[in-house]
C-alpha distance (Angstrom), angle and dihedral (degrees) to the residues before:
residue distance angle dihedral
X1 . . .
X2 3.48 . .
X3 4.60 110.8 .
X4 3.92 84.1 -123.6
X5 3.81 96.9 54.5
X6 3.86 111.4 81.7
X7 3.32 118.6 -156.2
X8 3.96 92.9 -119.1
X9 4.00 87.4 60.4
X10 3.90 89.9 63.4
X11 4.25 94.9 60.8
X12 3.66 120.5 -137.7
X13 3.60 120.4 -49.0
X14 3.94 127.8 -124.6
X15 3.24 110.6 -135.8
X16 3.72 119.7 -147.1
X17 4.29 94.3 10.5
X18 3.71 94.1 142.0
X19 3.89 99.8 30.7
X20 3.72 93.1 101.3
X21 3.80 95.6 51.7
X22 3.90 95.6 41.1
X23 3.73 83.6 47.9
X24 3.86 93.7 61.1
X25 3.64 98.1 46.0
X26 3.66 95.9 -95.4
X27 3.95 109.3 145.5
X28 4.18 104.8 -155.0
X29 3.70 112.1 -157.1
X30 3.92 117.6 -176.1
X31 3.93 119.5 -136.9
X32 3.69 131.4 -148.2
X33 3.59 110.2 -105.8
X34 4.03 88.2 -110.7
X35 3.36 89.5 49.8
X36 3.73 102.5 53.3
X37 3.81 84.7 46.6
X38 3.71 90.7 66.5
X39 3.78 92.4 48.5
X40 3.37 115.0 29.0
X41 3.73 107.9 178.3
X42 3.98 139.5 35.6
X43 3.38 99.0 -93.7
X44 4.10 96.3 44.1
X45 4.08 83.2 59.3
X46 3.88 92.5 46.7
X47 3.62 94.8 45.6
X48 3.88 92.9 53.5
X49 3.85 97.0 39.4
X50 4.22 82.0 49.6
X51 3.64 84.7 56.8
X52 3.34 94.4 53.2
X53 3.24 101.5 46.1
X54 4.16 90.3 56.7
X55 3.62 83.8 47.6
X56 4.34 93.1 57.1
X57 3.64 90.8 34.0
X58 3.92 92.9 53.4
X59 3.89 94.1 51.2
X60 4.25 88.3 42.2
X61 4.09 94.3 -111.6
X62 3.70 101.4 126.5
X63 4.21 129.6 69.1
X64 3.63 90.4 -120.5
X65 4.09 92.3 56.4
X66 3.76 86.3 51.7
X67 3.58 96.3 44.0
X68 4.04 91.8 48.9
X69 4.35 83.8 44.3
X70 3.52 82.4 63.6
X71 3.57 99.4 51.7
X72 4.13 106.3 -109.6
X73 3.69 111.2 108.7
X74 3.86 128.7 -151.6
């Protein structure tokens, strides 16, 4: 922590707030405001990080497009 940060300007902690949804296999990912803007819901996000990922895997740049290269699938 940063010497001009007390540890009053933080507010009090919760401990345990995402315990149930890491539990459960749920992987939470916070968005920059902009970001969430441009896709508002669950299935916006998905869609575009899908498209991505077909993007990468086309030109070889992710693990899975190597592993599949190699002949293993997922």
């Amino acid at each position: 922590m940063r010497k001009h940060y007390s540890r009053e300007d933080l507010g009090k902690g919760i401990r345990g707030k995402y315990l149930k949804d890491y539990q459960s296999g749920i992987n939470l990912v916070l968005l920059r405001p902009e970001v969430a803007a441009a896709f508002p819901t669950t299935e916006a996000v998905n869609d575009a990080l899908m498209g991505l990922l077909k993007v990468a895997e086309s030109a070889g740049i992710t693990s899975r497009s190597r592993t599949r290269a190699k002949g293993r699938t997922d």
